[in-house]
N, C-alpha and C positions, 0 to 999 in steps of 0.2 A: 756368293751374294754380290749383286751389282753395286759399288757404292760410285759416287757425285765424282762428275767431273770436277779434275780439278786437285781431290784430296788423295794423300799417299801416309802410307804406314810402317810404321815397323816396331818389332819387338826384341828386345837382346835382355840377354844375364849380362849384366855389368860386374857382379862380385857384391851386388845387395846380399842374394842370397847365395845359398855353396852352388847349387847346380840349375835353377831354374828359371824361367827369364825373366824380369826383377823388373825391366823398365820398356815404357813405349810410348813411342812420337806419334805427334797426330799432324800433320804439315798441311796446308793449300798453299796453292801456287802464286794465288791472289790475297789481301787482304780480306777480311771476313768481318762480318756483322756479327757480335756476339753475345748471349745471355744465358745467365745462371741463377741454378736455384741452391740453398744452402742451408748445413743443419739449423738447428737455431741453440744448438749447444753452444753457450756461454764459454767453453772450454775449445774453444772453437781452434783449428790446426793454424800452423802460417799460412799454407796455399790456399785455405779456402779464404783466409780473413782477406789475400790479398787481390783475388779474384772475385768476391763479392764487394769490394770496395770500387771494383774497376766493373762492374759490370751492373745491365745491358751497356753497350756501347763497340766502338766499331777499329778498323784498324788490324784485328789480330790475324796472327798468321800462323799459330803453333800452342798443339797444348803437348805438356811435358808430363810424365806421369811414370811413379817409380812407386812398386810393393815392396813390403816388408817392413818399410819403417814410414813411420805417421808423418812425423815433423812436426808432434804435435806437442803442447808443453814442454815444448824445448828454450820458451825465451826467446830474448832479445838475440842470439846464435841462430835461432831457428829461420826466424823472421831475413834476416841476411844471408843466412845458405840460399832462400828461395830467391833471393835480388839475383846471387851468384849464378843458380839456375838458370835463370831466364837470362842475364850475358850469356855465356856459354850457348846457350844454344840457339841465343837469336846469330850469334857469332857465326856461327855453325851454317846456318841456312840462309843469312843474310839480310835481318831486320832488324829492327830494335827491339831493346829487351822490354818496350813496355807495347810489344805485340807478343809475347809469350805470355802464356799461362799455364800453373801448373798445378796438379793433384798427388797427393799422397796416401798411400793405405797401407796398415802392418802395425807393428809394435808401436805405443805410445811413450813416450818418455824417452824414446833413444834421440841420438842427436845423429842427421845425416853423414854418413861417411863421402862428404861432400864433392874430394877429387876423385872419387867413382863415377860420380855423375857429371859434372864437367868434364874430365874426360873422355867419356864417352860419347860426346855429341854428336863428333863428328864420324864414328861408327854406325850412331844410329840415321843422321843424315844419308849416311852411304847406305845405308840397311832400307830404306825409304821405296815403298812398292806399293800397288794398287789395290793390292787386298786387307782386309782389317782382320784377319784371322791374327796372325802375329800379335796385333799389338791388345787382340783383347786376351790372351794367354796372357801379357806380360803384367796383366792387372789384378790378377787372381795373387787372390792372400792365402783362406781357409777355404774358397771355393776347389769344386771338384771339377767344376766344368765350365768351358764360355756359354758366355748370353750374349747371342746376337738378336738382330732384329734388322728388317729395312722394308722401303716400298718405291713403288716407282709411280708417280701421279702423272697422269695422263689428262688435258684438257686445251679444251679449245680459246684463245687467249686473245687479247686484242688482233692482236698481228698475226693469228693463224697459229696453228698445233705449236701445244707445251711440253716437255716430259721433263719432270721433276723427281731428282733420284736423293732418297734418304737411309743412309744406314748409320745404325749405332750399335754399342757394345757396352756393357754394362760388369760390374762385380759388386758380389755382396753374397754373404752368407751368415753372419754372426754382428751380433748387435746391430740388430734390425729393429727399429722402432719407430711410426710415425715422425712427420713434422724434423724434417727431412729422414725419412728411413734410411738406416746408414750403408750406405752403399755408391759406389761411382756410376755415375754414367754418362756417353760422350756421344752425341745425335751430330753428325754433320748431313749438310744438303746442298746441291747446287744452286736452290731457292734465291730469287731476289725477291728480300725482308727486310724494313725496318727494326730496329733494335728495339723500337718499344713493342712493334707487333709481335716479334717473336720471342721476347719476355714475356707478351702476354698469352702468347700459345704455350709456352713453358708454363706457364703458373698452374694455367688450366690442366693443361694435361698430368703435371703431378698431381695435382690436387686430388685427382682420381683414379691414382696409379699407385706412386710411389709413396705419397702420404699416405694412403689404405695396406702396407706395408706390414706386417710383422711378424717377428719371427722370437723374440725376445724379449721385448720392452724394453731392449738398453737404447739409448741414444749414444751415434758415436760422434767424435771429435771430426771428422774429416769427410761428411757429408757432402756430393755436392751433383748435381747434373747440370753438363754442361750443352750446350747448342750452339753451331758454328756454319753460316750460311754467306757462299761465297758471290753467289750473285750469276754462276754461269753458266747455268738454264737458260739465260736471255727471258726470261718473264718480266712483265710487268712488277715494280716491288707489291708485294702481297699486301691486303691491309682488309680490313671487313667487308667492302664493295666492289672489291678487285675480283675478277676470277681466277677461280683457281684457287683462293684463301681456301673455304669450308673444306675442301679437300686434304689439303695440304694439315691444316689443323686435326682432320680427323685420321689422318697419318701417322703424325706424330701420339696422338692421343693410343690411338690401335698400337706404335711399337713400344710405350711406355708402359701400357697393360702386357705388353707381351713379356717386357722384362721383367717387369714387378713378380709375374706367375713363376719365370725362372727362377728368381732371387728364392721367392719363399718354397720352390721344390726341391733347391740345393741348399737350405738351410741347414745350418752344421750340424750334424746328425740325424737328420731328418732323412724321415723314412715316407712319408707322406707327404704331399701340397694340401692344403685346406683353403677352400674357398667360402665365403662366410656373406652370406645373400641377406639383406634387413631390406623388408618393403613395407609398404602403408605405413608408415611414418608420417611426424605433422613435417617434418623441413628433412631438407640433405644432409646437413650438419649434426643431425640427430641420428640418421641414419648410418652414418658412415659414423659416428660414435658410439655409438652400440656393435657394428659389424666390426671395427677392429680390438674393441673392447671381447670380443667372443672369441674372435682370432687371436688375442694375446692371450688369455687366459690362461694359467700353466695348469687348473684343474681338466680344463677341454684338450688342452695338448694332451697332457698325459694321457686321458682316456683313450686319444682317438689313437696314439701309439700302440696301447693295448688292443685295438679293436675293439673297447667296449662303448656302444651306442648310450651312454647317458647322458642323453637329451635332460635333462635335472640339473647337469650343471651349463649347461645353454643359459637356460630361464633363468638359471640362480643369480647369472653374469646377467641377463639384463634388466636383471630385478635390481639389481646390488646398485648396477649404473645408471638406473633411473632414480634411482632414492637417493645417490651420493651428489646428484647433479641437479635435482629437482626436474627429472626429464616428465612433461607431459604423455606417460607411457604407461599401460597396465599390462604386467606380464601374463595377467589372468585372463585376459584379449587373444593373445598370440596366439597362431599355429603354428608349431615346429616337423620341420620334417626334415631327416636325414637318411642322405645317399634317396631320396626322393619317395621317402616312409613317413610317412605319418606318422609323428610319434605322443604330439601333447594337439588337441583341438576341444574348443569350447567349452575351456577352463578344467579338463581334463585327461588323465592319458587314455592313448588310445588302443586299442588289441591291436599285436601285431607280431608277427613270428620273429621273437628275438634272435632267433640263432640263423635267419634269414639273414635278419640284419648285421648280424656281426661276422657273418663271412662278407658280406658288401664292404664293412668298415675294413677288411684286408688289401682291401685296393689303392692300386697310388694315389688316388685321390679324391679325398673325401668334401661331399658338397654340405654345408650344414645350411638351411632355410630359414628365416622366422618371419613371417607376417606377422604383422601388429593392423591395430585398428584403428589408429589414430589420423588417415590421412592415406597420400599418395604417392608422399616420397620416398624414393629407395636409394642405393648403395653398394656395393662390394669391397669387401676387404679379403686378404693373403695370408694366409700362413702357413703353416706347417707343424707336425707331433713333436712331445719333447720326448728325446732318446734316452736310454742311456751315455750316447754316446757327445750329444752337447755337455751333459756337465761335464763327461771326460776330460772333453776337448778344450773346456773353459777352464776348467780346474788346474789343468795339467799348463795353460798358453804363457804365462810367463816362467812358471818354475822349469819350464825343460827349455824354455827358447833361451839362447845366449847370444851377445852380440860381441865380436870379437874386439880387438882393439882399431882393424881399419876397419870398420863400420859390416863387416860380412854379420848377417842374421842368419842363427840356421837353430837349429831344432833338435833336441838329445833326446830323442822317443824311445830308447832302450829301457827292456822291461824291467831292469833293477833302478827305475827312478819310479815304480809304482807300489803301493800296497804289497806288506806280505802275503791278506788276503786276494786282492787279486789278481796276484800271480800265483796263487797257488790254485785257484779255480777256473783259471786260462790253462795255465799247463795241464791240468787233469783230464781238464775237455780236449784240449789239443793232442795230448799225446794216446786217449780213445779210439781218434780220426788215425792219426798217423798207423797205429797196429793194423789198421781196418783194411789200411792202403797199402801197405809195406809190400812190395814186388809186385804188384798191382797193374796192369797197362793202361794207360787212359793217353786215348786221342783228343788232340786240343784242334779243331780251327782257329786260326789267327785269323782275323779279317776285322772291315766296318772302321769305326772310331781310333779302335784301340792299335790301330796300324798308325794313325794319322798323329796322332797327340804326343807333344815328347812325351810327356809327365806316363799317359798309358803304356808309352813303350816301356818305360823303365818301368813302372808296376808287372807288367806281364813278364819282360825278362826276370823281374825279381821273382815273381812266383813261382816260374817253371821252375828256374833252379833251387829254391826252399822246396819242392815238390819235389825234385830229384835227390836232393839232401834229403829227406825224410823218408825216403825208401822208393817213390812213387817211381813209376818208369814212363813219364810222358813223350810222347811221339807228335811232334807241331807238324799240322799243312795248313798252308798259308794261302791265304787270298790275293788279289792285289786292283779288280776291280777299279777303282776311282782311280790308282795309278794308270793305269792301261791306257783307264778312260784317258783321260790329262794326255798323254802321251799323243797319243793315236791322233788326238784332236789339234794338237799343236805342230804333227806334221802331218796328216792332211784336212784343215779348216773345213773345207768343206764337207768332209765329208761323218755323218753321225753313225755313229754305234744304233745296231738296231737288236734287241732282245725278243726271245719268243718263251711265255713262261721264264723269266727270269733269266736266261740262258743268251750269252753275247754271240750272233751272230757271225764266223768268224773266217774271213778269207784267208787265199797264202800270206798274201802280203801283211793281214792284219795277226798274222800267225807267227810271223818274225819278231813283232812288237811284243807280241805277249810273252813272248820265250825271253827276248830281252830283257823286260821291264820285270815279269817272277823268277826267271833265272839268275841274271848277272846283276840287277840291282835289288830286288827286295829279299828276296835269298840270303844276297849277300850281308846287307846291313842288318839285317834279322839276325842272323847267324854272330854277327861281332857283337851285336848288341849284348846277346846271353852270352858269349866267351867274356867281354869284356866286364858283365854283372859277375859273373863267374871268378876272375880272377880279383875279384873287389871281396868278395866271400871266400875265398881263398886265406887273403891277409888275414878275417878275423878267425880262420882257422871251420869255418862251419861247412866245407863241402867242396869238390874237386870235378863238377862234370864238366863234361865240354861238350859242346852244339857243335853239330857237322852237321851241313847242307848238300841234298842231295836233289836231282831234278828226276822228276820221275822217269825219263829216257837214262838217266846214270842201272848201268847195271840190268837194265830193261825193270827196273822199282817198279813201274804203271806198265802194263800192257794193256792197248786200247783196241777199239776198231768205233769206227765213222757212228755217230749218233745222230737219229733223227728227232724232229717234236713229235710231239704224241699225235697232231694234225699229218705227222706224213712231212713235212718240209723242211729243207733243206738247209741245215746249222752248217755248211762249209765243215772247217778244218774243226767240228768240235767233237769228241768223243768219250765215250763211258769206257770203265776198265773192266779189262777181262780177264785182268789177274796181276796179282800182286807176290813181288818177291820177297819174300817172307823171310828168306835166309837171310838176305842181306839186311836189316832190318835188327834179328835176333843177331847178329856179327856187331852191328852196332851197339844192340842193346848189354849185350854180352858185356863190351868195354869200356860199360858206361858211359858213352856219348849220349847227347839228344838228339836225335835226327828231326832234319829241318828239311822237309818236302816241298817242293816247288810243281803244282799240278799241270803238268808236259807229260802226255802221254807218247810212248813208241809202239805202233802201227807192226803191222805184218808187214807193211810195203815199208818199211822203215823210213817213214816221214813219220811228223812229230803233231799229236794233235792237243787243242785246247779244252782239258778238261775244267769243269765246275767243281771247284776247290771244295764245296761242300759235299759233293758224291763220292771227290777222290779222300776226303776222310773217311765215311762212311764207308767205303769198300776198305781201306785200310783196317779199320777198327773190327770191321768181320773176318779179314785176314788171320788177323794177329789174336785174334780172339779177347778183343780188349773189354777189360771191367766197365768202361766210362766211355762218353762220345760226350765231349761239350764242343759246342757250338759258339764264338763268340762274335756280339752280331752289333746293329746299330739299334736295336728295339730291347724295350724290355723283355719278351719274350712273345710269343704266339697267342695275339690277341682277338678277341670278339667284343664286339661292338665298341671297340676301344677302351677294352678292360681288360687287365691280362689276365689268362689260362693259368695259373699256378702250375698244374699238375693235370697228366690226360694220357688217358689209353690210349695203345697204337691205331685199336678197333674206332676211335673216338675221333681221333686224328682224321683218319682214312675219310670218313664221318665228313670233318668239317672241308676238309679238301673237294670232295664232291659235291656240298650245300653252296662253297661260295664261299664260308665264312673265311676261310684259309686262301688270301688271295696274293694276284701279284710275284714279289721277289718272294716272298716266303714258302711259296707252292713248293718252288725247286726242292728248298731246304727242307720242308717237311716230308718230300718223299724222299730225298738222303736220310732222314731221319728214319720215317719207316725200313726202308730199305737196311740199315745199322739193325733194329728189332729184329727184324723178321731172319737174318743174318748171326743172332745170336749175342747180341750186346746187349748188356742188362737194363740199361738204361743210356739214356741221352737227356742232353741238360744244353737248353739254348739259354745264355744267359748275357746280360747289356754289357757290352765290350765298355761301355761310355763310365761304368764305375770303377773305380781304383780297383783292383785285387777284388774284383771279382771273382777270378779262380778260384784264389783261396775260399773266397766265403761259400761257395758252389759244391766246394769237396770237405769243407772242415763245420758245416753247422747241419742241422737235423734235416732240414726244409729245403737247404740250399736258397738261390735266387732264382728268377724268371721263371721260366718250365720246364717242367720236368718232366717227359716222355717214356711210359714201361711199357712192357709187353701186357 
């Protein structure tokens, strides 16, 4: 993502928390224009009280932002760690401290472990780089995943062509409530903006975004989105008459709906996004109070969890909230329609294939409609189903989290701090799966997301080895893709990667890189990553494998020959395997290692070719004659019309591959898939790399996740 001249970032683990990255800088070079918007919780943190006191207004040069702990009803201690704060790190970078500002999110009630964060300043100054990926990981509390967002405004300006660059980053997952919905988020621009203008482009844009929020109805303490515009785009300052404003506004407007969607699809234990549509209304304010009034609802969460379509408790929420507010609204007016059913019209309900509808409601996201009659104003609000797995998670947030005596936060999730019942109804089901699995062979692709994220690497290393601990015999081929890309582009700029069906084009020279980059680097850290999960599992006595990395040229593992496109043209150095050593392989499996595949084919002319990591599993997995082929990727799974496939014949497949619907990078993968079938593998399972232990859930529940692919 391109972000604003001007601004740099970075993310680091200070010792907030035990292993993950706790805190992150947001620097310009220049001073900045600046304004916020904040919860209106009375209970309100120190860094937002000290940051809403000092804002719109101009001067800043840094916002400071540390997870895991609030710094919120800490007192008159709290309120002075943040002074400390903002020394420290204006120290650090070279301003004063009343050009810092700073955010908090995490446990409430603890007191900051203060020289973690001053001392770190000046690591994170030195950590300080052009991309925002960094530092939106380091804001994540109870989230599973960053929320970006940006735009590039392009316009024609007093003085000839504008380009105006906006990216921000956002967290929030749990206690999500209108009026400021609880959650961080930090928009910088290279825009030149007055402070009152772009407070008032802030108000607006929440007011339609992140106020239509929810996910819970809790309001939290440390609410806040921030906006930081340095002025050098060289624009005109923006203002209602200026060009270039309406653009810019509808920018920011567009990436705070984008995050707002995020927030409420990662909402903690959420399985669903719900988006919640109120139109013909007499005003906005009416609208949008009924839409998040449906969206909070814990009667319609719950439903739409279950997939049960009951449109009854819709109505019953805007009946309830038109009679408690005296709203000018008859619910005996409305049409309601869900997932885009018809389900109540003209004061009554209306026929319609329930079991239609409630396979619709198994989809990630559920659209609920209601037309009213009273007028022409409308609204959108956000939410998400309630899980079992929110009240878990909220049940369980302070009795298992401890915070040590230097301020380290970290989290006792071990299953004797839960229920006799439910650990005895988890073990039962779990240990089901494991008998079912036990010597079992299942191919894993690595690839997508789950390469890229620390937090994913460590979930996957944790699984394969709980997967080898429990009898399973998993065999990982890796991807490496976006690496290569990066690579390749950084030594020769000019020159672009070009793909035919999914498949990288691949010269000698660019054949060097890729052996580098899947051999000697991703290989490698892949491979320590599970030794080193490995010997942490070892301490508490639950399992002993070890990962060894092999390149398909090791041993002649891959034997290839020269692969064309299905057009006839010319992929250079890339090719399909024509056979796999299978001894070497079971030698491995024998001494219980995990072999870690690196997709480098060896040639009859003994040159090395660039095989598609997704084929060379696929040919593995028919090799070995393996139980399982998962697939783990950056989608949820193999989707139509942008609704995921759950579950689908090879014959089905085959189907959508030749109609179209199966397009793009996915083609490649769905004929490794078929090819895995047809091959003798029971099934195949592509499933979103982008959620924690997704493995696990893939191999250990009835449905698994994403698609599921049989013969």
């Amino acid at each position: 993502m391109k972000t604003p001249r001007g601004f740099s970032f970075a993310g680091l683990n200070v010792g907030i928390k035990a292993t993950r990255k706790d805190m992150a800088l947001i620097v310009s070079e220049v001073p900045c224009v600046a304004a916020g918007c904040f919860t209106i919780n009375k209970a309100k943190a120190a860094p937002a009280r000290d940051a809403e006191a000092r804002l719109p207004g101009r001067g800043i040069r840094a916002i400071v932002v540390n997870s895991g702990n609030a710094n919120a009803l800490t007192g008159p201690d709290g309120e002075a760690d943040v002074r400390e704060v903002h020394a420290a790190f204006g120290q650090a970078i070279g301003c004063p401290p009343s050009a810092v500002l700073s955010a908090s999110t995490g446990v409430i009630g603890v007191r900051l472990p203060l020289k973690k964060l001053t001392d770190a300043a000046p690591r994170l100054r030195d950590a300080l780089g052009p991309t925002i990926e960094a530092a939106a990981e380091a804001i994540m509390t109870t989230d599973t995943r960053v929320k970006l967002s940006g735009r590039v405004i392009s316009f024609d300006g007093a003085n000839g062509p504008v380009e105006i660059t906006v990216a921000a980053c956002a967290k929030g997952s749990g206690m999500i409530a209108p009026q400021l919905a609880t959650m961080l988020a930090f928009i910088v621009t290279d825009a030149a903006i007055s402070p009152s203008a772009l407070q008032a482009v802030l108000l607006r844009a929440t007011g339609r975004s992140f106020d239509n929020l929810v996910v819970d109805g809790d309001m939290s303490t440390n609410d806040a989105v921030f906006a930081l515009a340095n002025g050098l785009a060289g624009n005109a300052s923006l203002d209602e008459d200026v060009p270039g404003f309406a653009e810019f506004e509808t920018a920011i407007a567009e990436i705070c709906v984008e995050l707002a969607r995020a927030i409420a699809e990662d909402g903690e234990g959420a399985t669903k996004l719900v988006e919640v549509k109120v139109s013909g209304a007499p005003d906005e304010a009416i609208a949008r109070d009924l839409a998040k009034s449906v969206a909070g609802s814990s009667l319609v969460k719950a439903a739409i969890f279950g997939a049960d379509p009951n449109w009854g408790r819709v109505l019953s929420t805007i009946g309830a909230r038109a009679g408690s507010q005296r709203l000018p609204v008859d619910p005996m007016a409305a049409t309601v329609r869900i997932q885009e059913v018809t389900v109540f019209e003209n004061g009554a309900p209306t026929s319609h294939d329930p079991m239609s509808l409630r396979a619709k409601m198994r989809l990630p996201q559920i659209e609920i409609e209601v037309l009213l009659a009273e007028g022409d104003a409308h609204a959108t609000a956000w939410g998400c189903d309630l899980s079992y797995d929110y009240v878990k998670i909220n049940a369980d947030y302070t009795s298992l989290t401890s915070s040590s005596p230097e301020g380290v936060v970290s989290k006792d999730d071990r299953l004797t701090n839960y229920t006799p019942g439910f650990k005895r109804a988890l073990l039962v089901e779990a240990l089901s799966y494991i008998s079912k699995f036990t010597g079992k062979r299942a191919v894993v692709k690595y690839g997508g997301a789950a390469m890229v994220k620390d937090s994913l690497k460590a979930s996957f290393a944790g699984d394969i080895n709980l997967l080898r601990s429990a009898g399973l015999l998993p065999i990982v081929v890796h991807g490496g893709g976006p690496e290569i890309t990066r690579t390749l582009e950084k030594l020769a700029p000019e020159k672009r990667s070009e793909f035919i069906d999914g498949i990288r084009v691949t010269d000698m020279a660019d054949l060097k890189v890729v052996e580098m980059v899947l051999t000697g680097k991703i290989n490698t850290e892949l491979v320590s990553l599970l030794n080193a999960d490995t010997m942490a599992m070892a301490k508490g006595q639950h399992g002993h494998a070890h990962a060894v990395g092999v390149s398909g040229k090791d041993g002649g593992l891959l034997r290839a020959k020269k692969l064309l496109a299905d057009d006839g043209r010319d992929l250079g150095r890339v090719g399909e395997v024509t056979h796999v050593n299978v001894e070497l392989l079971d030698l491995l499996l024998q001494k219980s290692y995990v072999p870690v595949i690196s997709p480098v084919g060896l040639g009859d002319d003994g040159e090395g070719y660039n095989i598609n990591a997704d084929a060379a599993a696929a040919e593995v997995a028919v090799a070995l004659k393996a139980e399982k082929l998962i697939y783990l990727t950056d989608v949820a799974g193999i989707l139509e019309n942008d609704e995921l496939i759950s579950e689908i014949s090879a014959a089905e497949l085959r189907s959508k591959i030749a109609s179209g619907v199966v397009r793009g990078g996915m083609v490649a993968k769905a004929k490794s898939v078929l090819r895995a079938i047809e091959g003798g593998v029971k099934s195949v399972h592509i499933v979103d790399g982008r959620t924690p232990h997704g493995l696990v859930a893939e191999l250990f529940t009835d449905k698994g996740v994403g698609t599921l692919v049989t013969c």
